[in-house]
N, C-alpha and C positions, 0 to 999 in steps of 0.2 A: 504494500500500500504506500501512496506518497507519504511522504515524512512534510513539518515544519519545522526547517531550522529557524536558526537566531538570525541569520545574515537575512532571510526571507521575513525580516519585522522591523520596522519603521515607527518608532514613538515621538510624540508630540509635535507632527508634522502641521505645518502652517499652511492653512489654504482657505483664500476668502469665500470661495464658491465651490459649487460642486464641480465645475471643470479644473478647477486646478485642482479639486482633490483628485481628480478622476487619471489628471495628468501626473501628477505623482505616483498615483498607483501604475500606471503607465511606462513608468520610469523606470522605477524599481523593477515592474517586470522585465524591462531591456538589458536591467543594470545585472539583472541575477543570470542572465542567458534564456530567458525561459521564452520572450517573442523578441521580434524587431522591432526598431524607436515607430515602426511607422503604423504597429499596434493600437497604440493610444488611439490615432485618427477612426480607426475602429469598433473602439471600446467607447469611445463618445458619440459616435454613429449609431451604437447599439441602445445608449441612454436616448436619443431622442425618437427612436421606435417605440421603448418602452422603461420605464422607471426600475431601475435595479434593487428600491429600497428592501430589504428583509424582516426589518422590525429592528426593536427594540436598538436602535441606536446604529445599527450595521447594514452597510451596502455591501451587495457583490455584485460590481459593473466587470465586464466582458465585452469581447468582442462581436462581431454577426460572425455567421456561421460559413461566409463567401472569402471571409479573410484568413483561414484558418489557414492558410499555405505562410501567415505571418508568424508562428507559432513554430518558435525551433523544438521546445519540449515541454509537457505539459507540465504544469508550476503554478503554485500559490501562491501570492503575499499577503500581508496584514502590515496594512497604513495604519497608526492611532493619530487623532490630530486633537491638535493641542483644543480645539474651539469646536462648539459645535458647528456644523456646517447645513446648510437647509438644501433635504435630498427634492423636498415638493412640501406643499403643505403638511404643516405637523407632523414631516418626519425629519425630527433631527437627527444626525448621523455623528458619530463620533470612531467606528470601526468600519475601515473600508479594506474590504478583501477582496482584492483583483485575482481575478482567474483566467490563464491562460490552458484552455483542454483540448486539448483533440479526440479524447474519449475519455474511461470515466473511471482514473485514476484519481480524482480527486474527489469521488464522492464519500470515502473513508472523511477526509478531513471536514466535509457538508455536514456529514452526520454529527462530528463531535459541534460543532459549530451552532447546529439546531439545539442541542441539548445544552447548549452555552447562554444560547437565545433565551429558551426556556426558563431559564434559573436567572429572575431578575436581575439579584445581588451578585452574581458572578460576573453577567453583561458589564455594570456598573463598575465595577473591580479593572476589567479587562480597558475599557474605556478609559481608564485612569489610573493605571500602572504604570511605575517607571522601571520595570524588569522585563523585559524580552523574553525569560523564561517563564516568567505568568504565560504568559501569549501562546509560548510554543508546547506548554506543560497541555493548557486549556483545550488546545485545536489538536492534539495527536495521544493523548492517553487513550489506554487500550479500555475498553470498556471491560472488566471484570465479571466475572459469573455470577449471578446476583442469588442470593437465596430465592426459596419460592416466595414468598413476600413482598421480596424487592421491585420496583420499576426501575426502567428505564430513565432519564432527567424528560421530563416533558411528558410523561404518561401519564393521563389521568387512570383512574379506576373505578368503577361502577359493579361492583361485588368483583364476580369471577371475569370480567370483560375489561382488558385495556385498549385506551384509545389516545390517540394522537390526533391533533389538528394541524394541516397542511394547507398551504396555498397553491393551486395549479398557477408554474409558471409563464407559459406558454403561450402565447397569441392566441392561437387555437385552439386552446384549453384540452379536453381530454376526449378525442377526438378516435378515429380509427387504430392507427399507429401508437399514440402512447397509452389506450386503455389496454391494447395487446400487450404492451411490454409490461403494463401492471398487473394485467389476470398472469401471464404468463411468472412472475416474479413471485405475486401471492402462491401460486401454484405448488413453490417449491416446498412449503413450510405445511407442518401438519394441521397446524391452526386453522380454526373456523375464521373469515375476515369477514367484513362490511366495511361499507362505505357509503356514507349518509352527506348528502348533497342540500340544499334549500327544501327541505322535509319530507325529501323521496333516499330510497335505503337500496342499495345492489348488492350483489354478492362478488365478493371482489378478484374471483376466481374467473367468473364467470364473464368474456364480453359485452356478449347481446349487454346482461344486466347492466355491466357497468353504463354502454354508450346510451341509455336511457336515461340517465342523470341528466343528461345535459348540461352537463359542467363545462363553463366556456371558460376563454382567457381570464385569471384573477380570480376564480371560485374558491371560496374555502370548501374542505372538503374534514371528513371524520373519519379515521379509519379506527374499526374497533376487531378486537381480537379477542378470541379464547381459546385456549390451549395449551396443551405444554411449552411450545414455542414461541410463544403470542408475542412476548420480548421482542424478541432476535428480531421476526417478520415485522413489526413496526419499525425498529430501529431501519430495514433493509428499505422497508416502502419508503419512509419518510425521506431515508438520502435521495434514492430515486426521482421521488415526485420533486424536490427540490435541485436536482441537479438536469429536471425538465423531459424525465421518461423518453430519452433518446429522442425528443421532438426536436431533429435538429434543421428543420424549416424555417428561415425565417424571412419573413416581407420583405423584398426588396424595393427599392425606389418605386415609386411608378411611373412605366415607360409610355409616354403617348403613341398610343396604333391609330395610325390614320382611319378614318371613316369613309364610305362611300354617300355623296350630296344626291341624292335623286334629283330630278325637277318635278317641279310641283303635282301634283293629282296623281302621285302613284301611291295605292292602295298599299299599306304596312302592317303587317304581324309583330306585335312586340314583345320581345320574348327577355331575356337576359343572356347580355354578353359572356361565352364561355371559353371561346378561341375562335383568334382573329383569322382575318382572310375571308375575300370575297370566289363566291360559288355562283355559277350561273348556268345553269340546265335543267331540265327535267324534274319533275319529283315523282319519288317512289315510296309509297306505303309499304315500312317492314311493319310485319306481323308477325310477334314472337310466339313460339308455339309453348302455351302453357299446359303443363301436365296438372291434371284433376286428377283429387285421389277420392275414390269412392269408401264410404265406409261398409265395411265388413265385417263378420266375425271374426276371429279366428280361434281355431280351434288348440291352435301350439305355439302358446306366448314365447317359448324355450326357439322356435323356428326362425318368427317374427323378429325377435332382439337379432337374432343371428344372420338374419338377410337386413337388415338396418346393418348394421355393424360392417358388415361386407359392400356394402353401398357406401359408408361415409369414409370407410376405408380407401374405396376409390374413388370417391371425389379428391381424398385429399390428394393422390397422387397426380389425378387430371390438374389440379390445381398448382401442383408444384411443377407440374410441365410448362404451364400456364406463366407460370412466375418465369421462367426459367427464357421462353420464348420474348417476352413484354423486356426483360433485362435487356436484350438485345437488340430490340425493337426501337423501346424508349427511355434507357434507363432504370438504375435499382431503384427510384424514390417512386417511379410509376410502380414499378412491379411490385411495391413492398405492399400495395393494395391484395394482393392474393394470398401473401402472406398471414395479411388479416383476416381472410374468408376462411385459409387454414382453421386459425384460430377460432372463429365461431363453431369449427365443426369441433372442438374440444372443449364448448361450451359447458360446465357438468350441472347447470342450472338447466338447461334446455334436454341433459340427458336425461336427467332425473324425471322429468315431468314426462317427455314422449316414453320412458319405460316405465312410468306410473298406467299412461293410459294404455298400453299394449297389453300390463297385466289386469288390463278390466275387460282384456275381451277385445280391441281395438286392434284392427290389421297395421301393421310397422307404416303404410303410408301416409294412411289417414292419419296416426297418432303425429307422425314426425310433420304432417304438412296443420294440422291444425295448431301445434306447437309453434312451429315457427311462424305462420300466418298470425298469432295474437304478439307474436314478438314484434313482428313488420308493425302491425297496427299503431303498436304502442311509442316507437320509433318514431311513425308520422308525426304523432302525435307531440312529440318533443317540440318545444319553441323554437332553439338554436336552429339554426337553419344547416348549419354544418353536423349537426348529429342527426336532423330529420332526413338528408342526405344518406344518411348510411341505411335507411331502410332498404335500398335498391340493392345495397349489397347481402344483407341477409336474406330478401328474397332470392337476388340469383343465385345464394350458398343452395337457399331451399329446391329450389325448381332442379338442381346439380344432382342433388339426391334422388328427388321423384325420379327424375329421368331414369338413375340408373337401379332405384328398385323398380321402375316397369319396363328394365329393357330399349327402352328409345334411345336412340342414337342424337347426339347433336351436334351436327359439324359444322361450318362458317354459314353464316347467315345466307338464303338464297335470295340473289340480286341479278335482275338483267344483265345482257352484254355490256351496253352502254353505261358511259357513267354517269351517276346521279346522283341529284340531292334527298338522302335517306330523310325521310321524316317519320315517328314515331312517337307514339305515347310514350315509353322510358324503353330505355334503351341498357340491358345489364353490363355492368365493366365486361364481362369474359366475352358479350357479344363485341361490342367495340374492341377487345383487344386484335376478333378474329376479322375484321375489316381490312380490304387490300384499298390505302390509299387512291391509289388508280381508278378506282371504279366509281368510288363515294367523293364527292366534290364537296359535300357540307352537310353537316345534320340540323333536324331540327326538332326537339321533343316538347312535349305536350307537358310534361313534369320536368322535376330535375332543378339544380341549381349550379353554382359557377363550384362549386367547391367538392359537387358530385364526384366517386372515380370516374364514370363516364364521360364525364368533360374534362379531367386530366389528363388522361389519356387521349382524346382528341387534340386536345393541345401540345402531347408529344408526339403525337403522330403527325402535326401539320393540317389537320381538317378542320377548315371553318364551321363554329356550328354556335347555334344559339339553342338555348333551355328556358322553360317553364315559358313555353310560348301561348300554352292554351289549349285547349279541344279544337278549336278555330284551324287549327292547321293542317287536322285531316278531312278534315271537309274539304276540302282543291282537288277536284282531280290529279291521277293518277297521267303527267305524262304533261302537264301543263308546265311551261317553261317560266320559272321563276329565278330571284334576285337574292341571296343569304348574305349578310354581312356580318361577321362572325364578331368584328368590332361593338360595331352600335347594334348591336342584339336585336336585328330586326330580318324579316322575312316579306320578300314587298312578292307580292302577289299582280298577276297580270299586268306586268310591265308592258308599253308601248316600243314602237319601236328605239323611238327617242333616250328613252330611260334606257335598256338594253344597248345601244351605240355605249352611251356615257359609261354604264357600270363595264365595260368590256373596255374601253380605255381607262379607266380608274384600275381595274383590276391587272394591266399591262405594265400601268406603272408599277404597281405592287412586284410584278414579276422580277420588272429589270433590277427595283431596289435589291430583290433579294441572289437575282444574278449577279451583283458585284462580288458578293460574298462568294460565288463558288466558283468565279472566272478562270482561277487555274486549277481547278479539281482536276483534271487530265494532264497537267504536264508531271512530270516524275519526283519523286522526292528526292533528289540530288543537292548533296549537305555541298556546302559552299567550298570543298576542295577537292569534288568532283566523285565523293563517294556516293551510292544510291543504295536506296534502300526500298525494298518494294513492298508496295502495300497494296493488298486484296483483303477482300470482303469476307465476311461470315453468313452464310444466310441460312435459312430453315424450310424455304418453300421454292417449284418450278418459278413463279411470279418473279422472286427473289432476284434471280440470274440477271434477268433485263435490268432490274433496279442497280444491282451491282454497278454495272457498267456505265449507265448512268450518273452512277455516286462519285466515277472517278478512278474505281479500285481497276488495280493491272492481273483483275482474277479473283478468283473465288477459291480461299486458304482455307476453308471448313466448310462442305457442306454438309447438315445435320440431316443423316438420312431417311433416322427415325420416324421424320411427318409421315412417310409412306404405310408405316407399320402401326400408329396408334389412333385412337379412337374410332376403331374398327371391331367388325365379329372374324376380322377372319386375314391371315397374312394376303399382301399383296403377292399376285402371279408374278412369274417373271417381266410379261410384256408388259406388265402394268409399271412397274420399274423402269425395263428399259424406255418407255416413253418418255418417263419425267425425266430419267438421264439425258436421255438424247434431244429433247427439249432444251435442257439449257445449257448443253453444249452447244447446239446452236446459237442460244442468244449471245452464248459469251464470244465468239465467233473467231474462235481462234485463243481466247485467253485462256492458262490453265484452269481447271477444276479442279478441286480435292475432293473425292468424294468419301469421305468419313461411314466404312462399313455400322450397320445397328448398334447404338449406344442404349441398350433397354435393362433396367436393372435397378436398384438402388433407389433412385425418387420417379422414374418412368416405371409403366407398365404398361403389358400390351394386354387387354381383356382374354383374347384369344388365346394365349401363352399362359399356358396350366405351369407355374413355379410354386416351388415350395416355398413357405411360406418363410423366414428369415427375423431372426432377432436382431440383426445390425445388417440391411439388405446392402448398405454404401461400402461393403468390404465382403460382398454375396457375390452374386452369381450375375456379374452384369456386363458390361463391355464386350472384349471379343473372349473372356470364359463363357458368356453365354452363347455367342458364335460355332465356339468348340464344340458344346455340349447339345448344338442343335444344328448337326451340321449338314444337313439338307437346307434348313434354311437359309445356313451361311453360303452353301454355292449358288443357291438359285440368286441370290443377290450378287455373288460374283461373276458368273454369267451374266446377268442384264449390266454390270459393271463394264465389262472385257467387251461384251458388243455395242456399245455406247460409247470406247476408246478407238473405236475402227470411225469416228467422225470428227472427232478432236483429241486434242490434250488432255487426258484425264489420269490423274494419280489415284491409288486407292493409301487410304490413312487407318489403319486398326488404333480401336479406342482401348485405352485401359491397360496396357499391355502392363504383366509384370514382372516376365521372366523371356530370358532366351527359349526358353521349352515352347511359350507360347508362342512366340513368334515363330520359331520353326517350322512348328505344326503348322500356323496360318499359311504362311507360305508354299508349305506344302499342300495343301487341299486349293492353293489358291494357284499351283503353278499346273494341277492334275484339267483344273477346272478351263484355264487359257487353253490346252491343248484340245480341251474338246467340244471348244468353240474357234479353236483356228485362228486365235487372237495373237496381235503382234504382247512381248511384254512389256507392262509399263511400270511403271516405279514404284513399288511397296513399302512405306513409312509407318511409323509409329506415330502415335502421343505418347506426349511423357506427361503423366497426369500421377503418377505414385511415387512414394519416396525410393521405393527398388529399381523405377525406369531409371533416376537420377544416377543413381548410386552404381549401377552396371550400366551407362550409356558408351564405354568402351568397347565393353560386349557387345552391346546390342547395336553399338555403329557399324562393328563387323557386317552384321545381320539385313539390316534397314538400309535402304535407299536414300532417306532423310527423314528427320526430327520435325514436328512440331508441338512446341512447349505449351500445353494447356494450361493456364497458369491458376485457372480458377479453380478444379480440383486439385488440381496440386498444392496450393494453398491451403485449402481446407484438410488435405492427407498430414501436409505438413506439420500444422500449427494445430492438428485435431479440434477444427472447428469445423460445426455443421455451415457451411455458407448458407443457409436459407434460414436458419433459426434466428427467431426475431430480435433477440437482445446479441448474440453473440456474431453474427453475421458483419456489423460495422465493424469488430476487429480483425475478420478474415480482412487483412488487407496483403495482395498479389504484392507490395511495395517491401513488405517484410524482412528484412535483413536473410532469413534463413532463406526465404523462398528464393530472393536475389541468388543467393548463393549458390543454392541447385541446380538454377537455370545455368549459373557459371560453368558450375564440374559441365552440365550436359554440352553446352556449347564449344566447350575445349573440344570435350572427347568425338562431338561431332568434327568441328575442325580440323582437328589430328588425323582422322577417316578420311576425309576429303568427302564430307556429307554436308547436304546445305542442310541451315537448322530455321526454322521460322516460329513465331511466338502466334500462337489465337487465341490467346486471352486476355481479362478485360483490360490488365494493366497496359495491353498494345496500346489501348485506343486515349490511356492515360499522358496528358504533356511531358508529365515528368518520367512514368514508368518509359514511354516512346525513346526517348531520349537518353535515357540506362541501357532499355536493350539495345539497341545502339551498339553503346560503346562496348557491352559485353559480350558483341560481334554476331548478332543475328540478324539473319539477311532479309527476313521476310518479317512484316508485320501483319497480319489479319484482323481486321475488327468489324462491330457492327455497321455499317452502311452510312449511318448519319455522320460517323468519326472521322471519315475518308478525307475529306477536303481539310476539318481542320488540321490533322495531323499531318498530313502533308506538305502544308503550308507553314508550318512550326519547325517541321523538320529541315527544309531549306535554310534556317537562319543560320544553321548552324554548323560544326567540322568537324570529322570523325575525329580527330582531337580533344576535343572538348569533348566529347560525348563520354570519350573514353576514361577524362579524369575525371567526371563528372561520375560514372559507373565504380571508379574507384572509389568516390569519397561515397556514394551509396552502399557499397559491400564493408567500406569501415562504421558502418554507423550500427546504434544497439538496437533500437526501436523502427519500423515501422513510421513514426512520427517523425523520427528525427531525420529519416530518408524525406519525407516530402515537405519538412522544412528546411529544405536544402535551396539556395538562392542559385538559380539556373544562370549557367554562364552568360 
């Protein structure tokens, strides 16, 4: 845990106002190495967003959360000053503890801090000490085992029930994301929790319950406990909720988006602004297919729990697919929404209840959908308009399950050839995630708000669309050519010719502003003394390939083969393969392919693919072991491979590999398989995605063709963190001192081979990570589609020189943090 030292404390510091107090703390943080002087400018930036006061006499101002690359190591101080200083009306502040974090090493010190808070007479003491070791004794003592009697500093008691009072920090107050990391946190402790809000009570284990609160930014909140542990778990919540439940969003300026001016007499839909950009075509009425559960007997409660169970089971996996595709699409902060749908299906409030009504006789559908159905309702119901927002996602958790206790397939929404402006009553996150931009020009829904997932995601994907337009919007025909302006939240309906002229020149302008920005996405990443470095794409679908190419990339470094294999009854044929192969071999039209054989295992499943069932399935039977172990399946895919290489450039990539044994054998059913298809050979590579690729990539350069470094599981193998787990997930960082490290051994030992080595994972698509691999001599970068142009562009500034010393002061460093507080050449 972080420590306070002496050097880390500051007594009777003089400051007229709260900016010079601010800038003092500012100081002292630059002065101790913990940020850069140009911190402060940020940590003051952060106070006029939102008030840092804490109580009782103590601020803890910070930074915003866009500056965090100013932060060499995360670090605490403690300002005292001599006077009191006015943080806002009647808060006088006399303790000012500047916090530089980049994650949540410093919530050890929060807690003692809260319980300093607490204890009036201590505050008072600490405010007016002239010993530094008051200060450092106060903020880092270990809290001691307390008898059964004893509390916590700040816990009230109400017989056998302790409770603590917290402030939601957060703009957003307690919102999808940080009630996850709170149910998820209560979770660990054996203790009963609550959490009592403006005279409404959740179970604090539980989701759904908590985001019923409707706890916005600055709510006081009650957390009460009973149990053996009930201590410990308050002492744990309270750091949390105070060091901001991982909420590390925060408002940024706001940027003026131009609008589209109609001329006068054009009829308007007024919906709310959710993501910019003007759409002009067609509209199309989607129509979500809702699964109805009928009620029934049933006659074996023991059956019912057990096909429930096996349903939510598979939702969770379709969902972690889900997350997995959206990270690549649109980023971790989109995708951490599925994260949270996870978590509703681990609801134990909502278990409880649908396995009360099952044991009355109630079939598993009916119980689970009237369950969740009183959940949604309740949700509407909430005032905050950002937690009434989230009912859409516990509906579309619920409809996830109906589907798959009745069997229904649900695949990308069905949409004409042409593209269109989708318009709809509510539109679920998981349907917008499965949208191919190309086709959809702009949405417009009938519900919904700016803060919905579904308009987050529209806005990471680039689709103009406006929310809560009204019933009004499905009454237009089906086919009528209207005007979306995703700006000014409005929907103009039977545009003249005149109006149509204007928003199509309005909307050209919009194009070219944005064509300055990717003007040289197709010339080559060539660092400034003549070295290149190539960057290709990542993609997950046939559509993908054309996008590639578009985006810039010199090829396609991963493609995820798996979309052919899931959310189906049944494996894809061979021709059915070869088509999408040879598909976008074509589009890439000459550019390599990597076609990445089945990745199924671990958080993928394929319905159809009868596996036993696994206690830890991310170290089971998944990559190319499952390839092995199904090896009719593995050739028929090799075959549609090898006759898909007879029309271009295509490598084939084995996932997961983690022994020379495997790869032997792959090779060998894979050299049986070109012969009897009369294929020429093409180049057989690995990933390195385990800590044994790393570790034997001398070996296995013998073996492989070439190397590509997945850095994402790799990381997670490395550092033994689940990358998709909601609280531990921000510390898988690919930046990681050890993981830098592996990537090194692998890239020697490729080099030494004379094997090219390429990185597709996320740190590629990272400024700084880009810029390491680099220097640590890998040739190829791959990333998601959007990253193409910026990193391209980044990497011209610079000289395999510099990259290289730059890769070295990254393999010296301890942390993680202190790699991407590294000041770029």
């Amino acid at each position: 845990m972080l420590r306070l030292t002496a050097d880390d404390v500051r007594l009777g510091v003089r400051a007229r106002d709260k900016t010079e107090a601010i800038r003092a703390a500012g100081a002292l943080l630059a002065e101790r190495g913990y940020s850069a002087p140009d911190y402060v400018a940020s940590m003051l930036g952060r106070e006029a967003q939102s008030n840092t006061f804490l109580g009782r006499g103590v601020a803890i101002p910070h930074g915003l959360a866009q500056d965090r690359a100013l932060i060499h190591r995360t670090g605490v101080i403690v300002v005292q000053l001599a006077d009191d200083v006015d943080w806002g009306p009647d808060q006088p502040v006399r303790l000012v503890v500047g916090i530089a974090a980049r994650a949540e090493e410093h919530i050890g010190i929060l807690a003692a801090l809260t319980d300093a808070l607490e204890d009036r007479a201590r505050s008072s003491r600490l405010a007016r000490t002239t010993r530094t070791e008051d200060v450092v004794e106060a903020f880092t003592r270990a809290r001691a085992p307390a008898p059964d009697d004893a509390q916590p500093a700040g816990t009230a008691s109400r017989g056998d029930v302790l409770q603590v009072d917290v402030r939601i920090r957060s703009r957003g107050g307690l919102h999808a994301r940080p009630a996850t990391v709170f149910a998820e946190l209560a979770g660990r402790f054996d203790a009963e929790i609550k959490v009592q809000a403006a005279g409404r009570t959740a179970n604090g284990k539980a989701l759904s319950s908590l985001l019923t609160l409707g706890a916005g930014g600055g709510a006081s909140l009650s957390i009460l406990a009973t149990g053996p542990d009930a201590a410990d778990a308050l002492a744990a919540l309270r750091a949390a909720v105070d060091s901001g439940l991982g909420d590390a969003v925060e408002p940024g300026a706001a940027v003026p988006v131009p609008s589209w001016v109609p001329p006068p007499g054009v009829h308007a839909v007024a919906g709310i602004p959710a993501s910019p950009g003007v759409a002009i075509g067609p509209l199309f009425q989607f129509r979500a297919a809702r699964v109805v559960a009928m009620d029934r007997r049933e006659s074996s409660p023991e059956a019912a729990r057990r096909a429930l169970s096996q349903a939510i089971e598979a939702a969770r996996e379709q969902l972690g697919d889900i997350h997995e595709a959206v990270v690549e699409r649109a980023g971790k902060a989109e995708a951490a929404i599925f994260l949270a749908h996870q978590a509703l299906l681990r609801d134990e409030d909502l278990a409880a209840e649908v396995a009360a009504l099952i044991d009355t006789g109630h079939c598993a559908a009916w119980a689970w959908d009237h369950a969740v159905s009183a959940r949604v309702a309740g949700l509407r119901a909430v005032a905050d308009e950002r937690v009434a927002a989230r009912a859409a996602d516990l509906h579309d958790v619920g409809q996830r399950v109906l589907r798959l206790l009745a069997g229904t397939e649900h695949g990308a929404p069905a949409l004409p050839d042409a593209p269109v402006i989708l318009v709809a009553e509510e539109l679920a996150p998981s349907d917008t995630a499965r949208l191919d931009p190309r086709r959809i020009l702009g949405l417009c829904t009938v519900m919904g708000g700016p803060t919905a997932h579904t308009a987050i995601i529209a806005r990471s994907l680039g689709i103009p669309a406006v929310v809560g337009a009204g019933p009004q919007v499905l009454e237009h025909p089906e086919g009528a050519i209207a005007v979306l302006d995703g700006a000014a939240g409005r929907l103009y309906l039977d545009p003249g010719a005149e109006a149509l002229d204007s928003a199509r020149l309005f909307q050209a302008d919009l194009r070219r502003r944005r064509a300055r920005d990717f003007e040289t996405r197709f010339q080559p990443a060539v660092l400034t003394d003549g070295h290149r470095i190539g960057i290709t794409g990542n993609i997950a679908g046939v559509a993908e390939a054309a996008q590639a190419v578009e985006a810039g990339a010199e090829g396609v470094g991963l493609m995820r083969t798996e979309f052919l294999f899931l959310d189906r009854d049944e494996a894809p044929s061979e021709d059915e393969q070869y088509e999408a192969y040879a598909t976008m071999v074509r589009a890439l039209d000459g550019l390599p392919l990597v076609l990445r054989t089945i990745d199924i295992g671990g958080d993928k499943a394929a319905p159809w693919l009868t596996l036993p069932k696994e206690n830890n399935p991310f170290l089971g039977i998944r990559g190319l072991r499952l390839s092995l172990r199904q090896p009719a399946l593995f050739r028929l895919q090799l075959r549609a491979i090898y006759r898909a290489s007879a029309l271009g450039p295509v490598r084939i990539m084995l996932p997961m590999v983690s022994s020379v044994e495997e790869l032997r054998a792959a090779r060998e059913i894979a050299e049986a398989v070109r012969r009897e298809v009369a294929a020429a050979p093409v180049a057989i590579g690995i990933m390195i995605e385990v800590p044994s690729a790393a570790l034997m990539a001398p070996e296995l350069a013998r073996e492989a063709d070439f190397f590509s470094i997945g850095t994402n599981d790799l990381t997670q193998y490395i550092l033994a963190m689940d990358r998709t787990h909601p609280t531990l997930a921000p510390h898988a960082d690919g930046l990681h001192p050890a993981v830098l490290r592996a990537v090194e051994l692998t890239v020697k030992a490729a080099t030494a081979a004379g094997r090219p080595v390429a990185v597709c994972g996320g740190i590629a698509a990272d400024p700084v990570g880009a810029l390491i691999l680099t220097g640590l001599g890998a040739g190829e970068l791959s990333m998601s589609l959007p990253s193409v142009a910026a990193v391209k562009a980044g990497m011209r500034r610079y000289s395999l020189g510099q990259a290289q010393a730059f890769a070295r002061e990254a393999l010296a460093c301890a942390t993680a943090d202190e790699v991407r507080a590294l000041p770029l050449p």
